[in-house]
C-alpha positions as CSV (number, residue, x, y, z in Angstrom):
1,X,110.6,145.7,66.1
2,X,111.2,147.2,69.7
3,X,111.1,143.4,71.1
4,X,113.2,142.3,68.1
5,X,115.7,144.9,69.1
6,X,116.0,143.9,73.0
7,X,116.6,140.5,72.1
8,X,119.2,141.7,69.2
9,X,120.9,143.8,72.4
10,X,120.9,140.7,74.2
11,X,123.0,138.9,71.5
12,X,125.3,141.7,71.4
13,X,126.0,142.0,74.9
14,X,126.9,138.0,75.0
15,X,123.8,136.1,75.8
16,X,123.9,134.1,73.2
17,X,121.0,131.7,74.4
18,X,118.1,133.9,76.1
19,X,118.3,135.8,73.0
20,X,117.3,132.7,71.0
21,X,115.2,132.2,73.4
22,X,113.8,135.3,73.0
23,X,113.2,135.3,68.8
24,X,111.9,131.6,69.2
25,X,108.9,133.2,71.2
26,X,108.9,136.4,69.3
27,X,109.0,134.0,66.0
28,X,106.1,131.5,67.3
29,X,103.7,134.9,68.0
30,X,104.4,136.3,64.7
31,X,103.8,133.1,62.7
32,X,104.5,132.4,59.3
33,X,102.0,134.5,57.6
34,X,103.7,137.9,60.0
35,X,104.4,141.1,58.8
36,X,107.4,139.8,56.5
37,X,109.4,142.6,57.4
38,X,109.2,141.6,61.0
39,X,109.4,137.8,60.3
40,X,113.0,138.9,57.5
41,X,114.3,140.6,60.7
42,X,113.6,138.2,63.2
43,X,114.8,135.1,61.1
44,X,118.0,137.2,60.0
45,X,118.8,137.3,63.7
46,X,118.2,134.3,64.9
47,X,120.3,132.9,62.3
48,X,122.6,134.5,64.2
49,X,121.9,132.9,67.5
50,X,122.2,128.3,66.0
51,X,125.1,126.7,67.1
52,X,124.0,124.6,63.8
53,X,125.2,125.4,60.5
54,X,122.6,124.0,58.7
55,X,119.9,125.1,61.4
56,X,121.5,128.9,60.6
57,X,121.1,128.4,56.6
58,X,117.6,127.2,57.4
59,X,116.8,130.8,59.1
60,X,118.9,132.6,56.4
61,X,116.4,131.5,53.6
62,X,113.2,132.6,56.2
63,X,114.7,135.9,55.9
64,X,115.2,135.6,52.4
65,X,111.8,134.3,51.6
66,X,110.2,137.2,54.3
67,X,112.1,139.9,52.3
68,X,111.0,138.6,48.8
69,X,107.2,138.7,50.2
70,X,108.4,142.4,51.0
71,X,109.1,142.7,47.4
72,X,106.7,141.1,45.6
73,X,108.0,139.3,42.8
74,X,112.1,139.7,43.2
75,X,113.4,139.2,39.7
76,X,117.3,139.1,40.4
77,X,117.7,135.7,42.1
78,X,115.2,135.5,45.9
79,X,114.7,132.1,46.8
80,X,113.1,130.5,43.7
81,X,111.4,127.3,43.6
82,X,113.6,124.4,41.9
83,X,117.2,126.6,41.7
84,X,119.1,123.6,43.0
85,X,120.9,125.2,45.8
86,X,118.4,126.7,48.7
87,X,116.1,123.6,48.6
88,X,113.4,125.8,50.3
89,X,110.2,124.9,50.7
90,X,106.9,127.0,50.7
91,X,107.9,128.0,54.6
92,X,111.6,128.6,53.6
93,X,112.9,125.7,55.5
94,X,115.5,124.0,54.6
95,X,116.7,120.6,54.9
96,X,120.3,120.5,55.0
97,X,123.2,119.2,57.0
98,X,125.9,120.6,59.1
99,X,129.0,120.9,61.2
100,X,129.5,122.6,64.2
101,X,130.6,126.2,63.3
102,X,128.9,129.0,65.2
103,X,130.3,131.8,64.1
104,X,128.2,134.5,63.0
105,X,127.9,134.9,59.6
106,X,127.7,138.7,59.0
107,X,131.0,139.6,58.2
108,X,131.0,136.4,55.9
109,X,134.1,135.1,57.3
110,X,132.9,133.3,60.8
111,X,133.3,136.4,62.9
112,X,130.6,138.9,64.9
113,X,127.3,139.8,64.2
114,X,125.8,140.6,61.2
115,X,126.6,143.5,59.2
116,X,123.2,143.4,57.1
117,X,120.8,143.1,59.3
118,X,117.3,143.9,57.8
119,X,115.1,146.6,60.3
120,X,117.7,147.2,62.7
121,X,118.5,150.9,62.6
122,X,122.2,151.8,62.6
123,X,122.1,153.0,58.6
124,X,120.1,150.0,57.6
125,X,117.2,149.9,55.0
126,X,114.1,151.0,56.2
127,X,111.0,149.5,55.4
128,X,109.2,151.8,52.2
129,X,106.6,148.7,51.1
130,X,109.1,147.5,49.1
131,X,111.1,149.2,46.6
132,X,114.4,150.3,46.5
133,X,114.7,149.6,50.3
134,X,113.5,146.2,50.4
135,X,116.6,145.9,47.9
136,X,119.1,146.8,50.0
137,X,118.6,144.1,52.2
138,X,119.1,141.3,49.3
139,X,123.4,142.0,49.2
140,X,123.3,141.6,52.9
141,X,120.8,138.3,52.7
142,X,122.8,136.7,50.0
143,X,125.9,137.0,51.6
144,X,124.8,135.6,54.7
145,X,123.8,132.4,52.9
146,X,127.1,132.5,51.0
147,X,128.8,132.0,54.2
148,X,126.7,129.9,55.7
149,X,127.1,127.4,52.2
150,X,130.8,128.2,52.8
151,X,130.8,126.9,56.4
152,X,128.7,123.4,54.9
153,X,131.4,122.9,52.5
154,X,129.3,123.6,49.7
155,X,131.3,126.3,47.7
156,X,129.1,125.5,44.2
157,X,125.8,127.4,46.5
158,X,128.3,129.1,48.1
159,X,129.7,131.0,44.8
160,X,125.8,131.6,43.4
161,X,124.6,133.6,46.3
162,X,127.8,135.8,46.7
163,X,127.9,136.2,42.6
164,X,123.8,137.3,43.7
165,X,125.1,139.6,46.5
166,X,127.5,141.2,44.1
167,X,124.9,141.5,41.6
168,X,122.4,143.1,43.8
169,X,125.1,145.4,45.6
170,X,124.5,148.5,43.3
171,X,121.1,148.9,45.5
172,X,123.6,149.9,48.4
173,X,124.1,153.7,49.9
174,X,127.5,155.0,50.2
175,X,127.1,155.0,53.8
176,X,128.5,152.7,56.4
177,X,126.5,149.9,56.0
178,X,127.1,149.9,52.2
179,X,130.5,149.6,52.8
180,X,130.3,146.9,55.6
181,X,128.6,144.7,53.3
182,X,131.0,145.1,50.1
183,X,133.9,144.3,52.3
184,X,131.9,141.8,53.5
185,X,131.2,140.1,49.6
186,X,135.1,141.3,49.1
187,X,136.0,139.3,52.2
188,X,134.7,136.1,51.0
189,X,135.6,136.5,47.6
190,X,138.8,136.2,48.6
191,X,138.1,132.9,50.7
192,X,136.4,131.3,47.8
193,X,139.3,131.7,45.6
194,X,141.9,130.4,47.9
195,X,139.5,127.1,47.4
């Protein structure tokens, strides 16, 4: 997590590129079968980092599919197989198209970093083996992959995984990263009904 975090600091502070860089490496040691909560974080960011829309969905259902693992079975609407939208395989890939938007996805409405962002201090969930924590990270997850449907003209996926962040929302503190991510869902409410 203390390597995740330097390379998060990196993205902050504008380099954009070694910080992929950076997760790519950190992503290759940790390898599919990694300590999900690791491999959740570390794909959460480095959706962060693709100048791709579709390569940033693909890295937003990694972290969904690392947090379910956290979770066991996640009843309220993870990645399941055959749902239509995700198209996720076993490995959480996905095979989609794109544009060329590279805005972050955080704030759900192309600007910044990520308000949700799984393992990374700063009033986040903390890892508890699953559990009530492991929930908190699904509103921020969903979202993410609301915007990134939103940004691949796709506002049918787009509505399902903000109607699952809304739905999963009540697992949130009243703290400030509660509130950061309902504006967030509020945000792009708003930007799905001008549609």
């Amino acid at each position: 997590m203390t390597r995740i975090g330097q390379a998060v600091m990196l993205f902050h502070g504008g380099d954009r590129e070694e910080a992929r860089n950076r997760f790519g490496a950190l992503w290759t040691e940790i390898g599919e079968a990694g300590d999900p909560l690791h491999r959740c974080t570390l794909a959460h960011y480095m959706a962060d980092t693709q100048d791709d829309p579709g390569d940033e969905l693909a890295w937003d259902l990694r972290a969904l599919t690392a947090a379910d693992g956290m979770e066991g079975l996640h009843g309220d609407g993870g990645a399941e197989e055959g749902d239509g939208e995700t198209g996720t395989d076993a490995d959480g890939d996905a095979g989609t198209d794109g544009g060329a938007d590279g805005g972050g996805a955080g704030d759900a409405d192309g600007g910044g970093a990520r308000d949700g962002a799984p393992g990374a201090g700063g009033g986040r969930p903390a890892r508890a083996g699953g559990g009530p924590a492991v929930r908190a990270f699904y509103p921020a997850l969903h979202l993410n992959l609301a915007a990134d449907y939103m940004k691949l003209q796709r506002p049918d996926a787009a509505r399902l995984h903000l109607d699952r962040a809304r739905d999963a929302a009540d697992a949130l503190g009243e703290d400030g990263y509660g509130h950061a991510v309902r504006a967030g869902i509020d945000r792009l409410e708003r930007r799905l009904r001008k549609r």
